[in-house]
C-alpha positions in Angstrom: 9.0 -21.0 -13.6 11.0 -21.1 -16.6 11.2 -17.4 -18.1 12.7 -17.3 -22.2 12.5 -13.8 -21.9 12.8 -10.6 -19.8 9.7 -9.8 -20.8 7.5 -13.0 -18.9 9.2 -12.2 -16.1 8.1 -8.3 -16.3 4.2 -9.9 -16.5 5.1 -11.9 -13.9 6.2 -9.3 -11.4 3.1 -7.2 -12.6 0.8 -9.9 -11.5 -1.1 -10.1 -8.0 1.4 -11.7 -6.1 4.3 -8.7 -7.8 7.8 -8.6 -6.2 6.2 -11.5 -3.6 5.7 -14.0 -6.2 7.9 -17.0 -5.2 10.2 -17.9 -8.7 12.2 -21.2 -8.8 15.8 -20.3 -10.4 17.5 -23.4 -12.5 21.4 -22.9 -11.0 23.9 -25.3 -11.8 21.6 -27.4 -12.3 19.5 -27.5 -9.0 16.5 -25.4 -8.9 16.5 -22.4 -5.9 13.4 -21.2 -4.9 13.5 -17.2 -4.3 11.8 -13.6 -4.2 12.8 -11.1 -6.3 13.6 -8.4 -4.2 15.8 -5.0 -6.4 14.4 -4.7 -9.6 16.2 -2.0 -11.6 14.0 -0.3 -14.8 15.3 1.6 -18.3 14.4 4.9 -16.8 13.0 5.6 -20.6 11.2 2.6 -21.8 10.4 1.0 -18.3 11.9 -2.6 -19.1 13.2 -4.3 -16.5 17.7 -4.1 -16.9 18.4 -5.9 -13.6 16.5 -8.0 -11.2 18.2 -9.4 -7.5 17.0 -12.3 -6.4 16.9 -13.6 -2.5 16.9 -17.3 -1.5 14.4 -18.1 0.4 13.3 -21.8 2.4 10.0 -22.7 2.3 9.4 -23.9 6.1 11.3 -20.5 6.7 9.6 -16.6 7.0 10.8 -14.1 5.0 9.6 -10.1 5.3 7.5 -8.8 2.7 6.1 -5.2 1.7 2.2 -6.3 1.4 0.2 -3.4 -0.6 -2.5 -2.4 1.9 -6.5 -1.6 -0.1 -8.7 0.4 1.8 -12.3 -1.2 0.8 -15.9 0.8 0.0 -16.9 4.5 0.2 -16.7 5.7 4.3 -20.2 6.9 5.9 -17.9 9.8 6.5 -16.6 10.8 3.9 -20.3 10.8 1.7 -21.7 13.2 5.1 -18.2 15.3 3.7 -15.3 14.0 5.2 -12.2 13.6 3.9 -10.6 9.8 3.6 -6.3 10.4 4.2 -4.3 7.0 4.2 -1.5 7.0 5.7 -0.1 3.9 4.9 -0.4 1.9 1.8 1.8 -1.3 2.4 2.6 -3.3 5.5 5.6 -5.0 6.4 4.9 -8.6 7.3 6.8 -11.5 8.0 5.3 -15.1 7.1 6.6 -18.5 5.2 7.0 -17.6 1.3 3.8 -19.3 0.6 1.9 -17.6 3.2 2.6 -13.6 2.3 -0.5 -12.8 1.1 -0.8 -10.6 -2.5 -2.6 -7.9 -0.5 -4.2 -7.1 2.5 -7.9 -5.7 2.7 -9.6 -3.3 5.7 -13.4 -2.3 4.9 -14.1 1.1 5.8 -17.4 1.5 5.1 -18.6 1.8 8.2 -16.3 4.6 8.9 -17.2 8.0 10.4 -15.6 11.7 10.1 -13.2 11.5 12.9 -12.7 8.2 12.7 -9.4 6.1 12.7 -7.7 3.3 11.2 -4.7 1.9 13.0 -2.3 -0.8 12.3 -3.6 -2.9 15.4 -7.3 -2.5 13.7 -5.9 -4.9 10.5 -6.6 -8.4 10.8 -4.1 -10.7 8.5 -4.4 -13.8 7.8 -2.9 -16.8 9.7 0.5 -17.6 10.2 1.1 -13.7 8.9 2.8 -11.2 11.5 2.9 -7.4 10.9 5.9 -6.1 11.6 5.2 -2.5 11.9 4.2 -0.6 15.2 0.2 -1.6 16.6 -0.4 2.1 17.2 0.6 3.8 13.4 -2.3 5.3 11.6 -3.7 3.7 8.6 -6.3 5.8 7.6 -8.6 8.7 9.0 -11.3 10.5 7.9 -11.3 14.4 8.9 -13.6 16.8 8.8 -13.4 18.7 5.6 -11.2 22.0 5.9 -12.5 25.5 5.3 -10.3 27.8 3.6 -9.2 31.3 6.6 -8.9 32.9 3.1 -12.5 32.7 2.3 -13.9 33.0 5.6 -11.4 36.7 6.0 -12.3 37.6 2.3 -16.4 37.7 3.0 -15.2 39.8 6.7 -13.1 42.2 4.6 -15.9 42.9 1.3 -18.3 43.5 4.1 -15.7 46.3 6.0 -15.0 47.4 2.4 -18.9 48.5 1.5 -19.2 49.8 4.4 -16.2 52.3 4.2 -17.6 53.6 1.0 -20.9 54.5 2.3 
C-alpha cells in the first residue's frame, strides 16, 4: 500500500483488520512488509503524529492483540442476569496473514451462572492463543440486590412501629 497522506493510513488502521493490517513499506527502494505496532495521536484533534512499524516475514508468526466480540443476547441475562466480560482481546500468535480481524464466541445459549473461559474459544486454524486456558472471558451473574434497600424496608417497618 502506497499511503500520500497521513490521513489513508488513519482509515487504514480504522478498518477491520486495525493495528493487524499487514502494510508493505517502499525502503530504499525494496518494499518491507510490516505491522504497525505504536501509534502515537494529537491528544487534541486525534490525528495520528507517529506510527512504529515492525518487520514482519510472511512464513513467520508474529503476536497480535485480536479484539474478542461476545455474540447475541444470553438466555441468562433476558431471565435477569447480568452479562460481565472480562476480557475483550486475546493475545494470539499466527503467520501475518493468518491473525484474524476478530474473534467471535456466541453466547446465546448462556445461563445465569454460567462461564466463559479462554479454553471455551475456538480460533481459527494455524492461530494459537497465547493467554492462560483457565482465564475468564465472560460470566453471567445473578443480578445483585442492593443491603441498602433490603435494611431500609427492615428499618421504616421498626420506625412505624416505635411511634405507635
Amino acid at each position: 500500500m502506497l499511503f500520500r497522506s497521513a490521513r489513508e493510513l488513519a482509515h487504514v488502521l480504522a478498518g477491520p483488520s486495525g493495528v493487524n493490517t499487514l502494510i508493505t513499506l517502499q525502503l530504499d527502494g525494496a518494499e518491507e512488509l510490516t505491522l504497525a505496532r505504536q501509534i502515537q495521536r494529537n491528544p487534541l484533534k486525534g490525528s495520528i503524529t507517529h506510527v512504529d512499524f515492525i518487520r514482519v516475514r510472511a512464513d513467520q508468526t508474529v503476536q497480535a492483540e485480536v479484539p474478542l466480540h461476545l455474540l447475541g443476547d444470553a438466555e441468562g441475562v433476558s431471565r435477569g442476569g447480568v452479562l460481565e466480560q472480562a476480557l475483550h482481546h486475546l493475545l494470539v500468535e499466527a503467520r501475518p496473514s493468518a491473525v484474524p480481524t476478530a474473534i467471535e464466541y456466541d453466547i446465546s445459549a448462556l445461563m445465569i451462572a454460567d462461564t466463559v473461559h479462554v479454553r471455551d474459544i475456538t480460533v481459527p486454524e494455524g492461530v494459537v492463543v497465547l493467554q492462560d486456558a483457565d482465564a475468564l472471558v465472560a460470566q453471567i451473574s445473578a443480578p445483585r440486590v442492593s443491603r441498602a434497600a433490603g435494611e431500609g424496608g427492615a428499618e421504616g417497618e421498626r420506625d412505624r412501629k416505635s411511634t405507635r
